[in-house]
N, C-alpha and C positions, 0 to 999 in steps of 0.2 A: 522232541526237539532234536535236529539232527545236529553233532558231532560235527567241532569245525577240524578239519584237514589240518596233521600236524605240519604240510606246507605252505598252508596259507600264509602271509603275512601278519604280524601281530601290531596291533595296532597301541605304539606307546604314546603316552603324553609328551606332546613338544618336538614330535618328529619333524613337522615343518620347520625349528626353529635350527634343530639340528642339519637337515638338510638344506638351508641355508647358510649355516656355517662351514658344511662342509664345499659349497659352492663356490662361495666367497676364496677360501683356502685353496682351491683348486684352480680360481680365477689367480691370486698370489702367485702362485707355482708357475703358471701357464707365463704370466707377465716376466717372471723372472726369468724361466729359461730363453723367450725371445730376446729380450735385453741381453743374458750375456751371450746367444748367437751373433746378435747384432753388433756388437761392439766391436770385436776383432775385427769382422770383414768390412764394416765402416770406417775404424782405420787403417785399415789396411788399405782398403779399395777408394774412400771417398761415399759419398753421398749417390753421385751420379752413377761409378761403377757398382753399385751393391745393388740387386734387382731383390724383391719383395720373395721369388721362389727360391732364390739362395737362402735367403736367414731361414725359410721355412725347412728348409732342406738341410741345414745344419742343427737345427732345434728338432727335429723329427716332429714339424708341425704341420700344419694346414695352411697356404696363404690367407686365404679367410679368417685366420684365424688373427693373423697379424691387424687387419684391418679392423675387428672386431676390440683386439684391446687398445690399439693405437689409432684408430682412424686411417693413419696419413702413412708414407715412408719417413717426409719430414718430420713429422710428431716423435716418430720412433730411435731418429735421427737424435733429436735434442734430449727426448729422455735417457740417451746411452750415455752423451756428453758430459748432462749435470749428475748423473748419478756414477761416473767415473770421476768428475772433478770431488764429488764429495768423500769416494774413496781413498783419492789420494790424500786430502785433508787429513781422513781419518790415520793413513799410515805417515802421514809427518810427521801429526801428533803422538804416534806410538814415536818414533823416528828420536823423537825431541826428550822423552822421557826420560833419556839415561842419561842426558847434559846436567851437568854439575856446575858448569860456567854461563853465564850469557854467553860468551862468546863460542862455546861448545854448542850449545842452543842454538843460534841463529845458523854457525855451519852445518848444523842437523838437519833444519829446515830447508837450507838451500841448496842441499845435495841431495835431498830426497824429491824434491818438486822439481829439480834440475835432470834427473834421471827416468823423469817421465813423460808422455804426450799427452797427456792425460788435459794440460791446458792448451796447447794446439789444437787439440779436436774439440775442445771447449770453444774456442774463437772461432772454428767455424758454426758452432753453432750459433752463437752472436751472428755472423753476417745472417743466416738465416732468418734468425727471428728478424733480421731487419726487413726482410719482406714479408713477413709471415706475423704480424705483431699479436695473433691467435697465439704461437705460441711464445708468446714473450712472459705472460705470467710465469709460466715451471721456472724460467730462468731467473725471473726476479725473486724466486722464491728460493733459488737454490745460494742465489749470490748473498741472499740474507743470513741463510742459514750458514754458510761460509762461514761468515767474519762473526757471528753471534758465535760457535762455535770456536774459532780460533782465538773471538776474545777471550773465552772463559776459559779455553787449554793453556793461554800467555800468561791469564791472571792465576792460573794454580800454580803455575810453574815460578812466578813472582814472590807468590805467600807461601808456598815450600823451600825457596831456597832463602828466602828474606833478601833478596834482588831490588834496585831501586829500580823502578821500571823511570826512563827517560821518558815517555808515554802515555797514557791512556788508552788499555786492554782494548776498548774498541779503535781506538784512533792505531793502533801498533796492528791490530789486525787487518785493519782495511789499509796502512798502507804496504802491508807487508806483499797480500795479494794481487794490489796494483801494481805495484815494481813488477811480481812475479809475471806475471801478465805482460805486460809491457817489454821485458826482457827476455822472456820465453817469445813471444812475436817477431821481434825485431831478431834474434839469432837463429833461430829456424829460418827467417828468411835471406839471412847469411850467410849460411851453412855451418853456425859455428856448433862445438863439439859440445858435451854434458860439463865438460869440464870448464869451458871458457864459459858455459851459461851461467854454471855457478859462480866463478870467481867476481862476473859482471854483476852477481845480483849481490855478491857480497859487500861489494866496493859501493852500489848505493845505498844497502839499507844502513850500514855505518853498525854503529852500536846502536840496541836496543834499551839496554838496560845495564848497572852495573852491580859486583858482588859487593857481596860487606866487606870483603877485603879488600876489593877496591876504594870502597869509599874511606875505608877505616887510614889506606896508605895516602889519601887524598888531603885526607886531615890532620897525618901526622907530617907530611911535606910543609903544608900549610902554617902549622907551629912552630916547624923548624925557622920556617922562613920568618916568620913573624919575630923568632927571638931573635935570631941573626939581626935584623932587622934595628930590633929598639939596643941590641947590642952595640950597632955600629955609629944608631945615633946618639947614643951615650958617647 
């Protein structure tokens, strides 16, 4: 029986399962560095100026290759948007961590969201999906994820500092991002500055929530007045 070639190939158990995974992972890879080519020159350029052999051409890709994980340029378009909007969510939330006040909290949040485009290239992807309602799922999926997320960042931040949330954790997080939205639209199309965005998103969300030492001087006012009170009608 003849001697197999110490260069043949060795045939191990599970190799298929392996080279599957390592496919998948390479598909991962492939998808992420198109995504972050794409994002810069999509805001930067728009939708209409970003051609398909640019991103390929900053990614050290293939155009085919683009088509192959995204289908479309639009497709590609709105995966940059929700998965930039979800970035920033994530660095608000780091952003909000080191608040010790509600009121330290909430200008964490609106100066961190206020000093990005991150939701402007998000609303153009909105008018997109509006003609495109194929890709309207990724969006509803991301805006879910949004406010599920940001309620559970508001509710830890609630139960770590013993905060009276004025709220409800999902009801605080869905209107926190609509204001955002709302107010990042309307001053981008003003021209107003990071700082007039923030100050405008301050003045509607109001307060959020108050400390214990708020509520504690709420209720020592409250006694006072009340003796003053049976004082005077004595």
């Amino acid at each position: 029986m003849p001697e197999k070639s110490v260069h043949e190939p060795v045939q191990v158990a599970g190799d298929p399962k392996h080279a599957a995974r390592a496919t998948r992972s390479a598909g991962r890879k492939m998808r992420s560095l198109l995504l972050d080519a794409a994002s810069p020159l999509f805001r930067e350029r728009g939708l209409s100026g970003t051609a398909i052999t640019d991103i390929a051409a900053a990614a050290d890709a293939f155009p085919s290759q683009i088509t192959y994980y995204f289908r479309t340029k639009e497709a590609l378009f709105v995966e940059c948007a929700c998965r930039d909007l979800l970035y920033l969510a994530r660095a608000t939330e780091q952003a909000a961590l080191k608040a010790h006040t509600p009121r330290e909290y909430t200008h964490a949040l609106a100066e961190t969201v206020t000093a990005s485009d991150s939701i402007a290239f998000f609303a153009e992807a909105l008018t997109l999906t509006r003609r495109r309602q194929d890709l309207a799922p990724l969006v509803e999926r991301t805006i879910e994820r949004l406010h599920a997320e940001g309620a559970r960042a508001y509710a830890g931040q609630v139960a770590r500092h013993g905060w009276r949330s004025l709220r409800a954790p999902d009801e605080s997080s869905r209107r926190f991002w609509a204001i955002a939205i709302g107010v990042m639209l309307e001053g981008y199309a003003m021209g107003r500055s990071p700082e007039a965005l923030c100050a405008e998103m301050l003045r509607v969300l109001g307060e959020q929530a108050k400390s214990t030492a708020d509520t504690a001087r709420l209720r020592l006012v409250d006694a006072r007045d009340a003796s003053g009170n049976s004082n005077e009608e004595g």
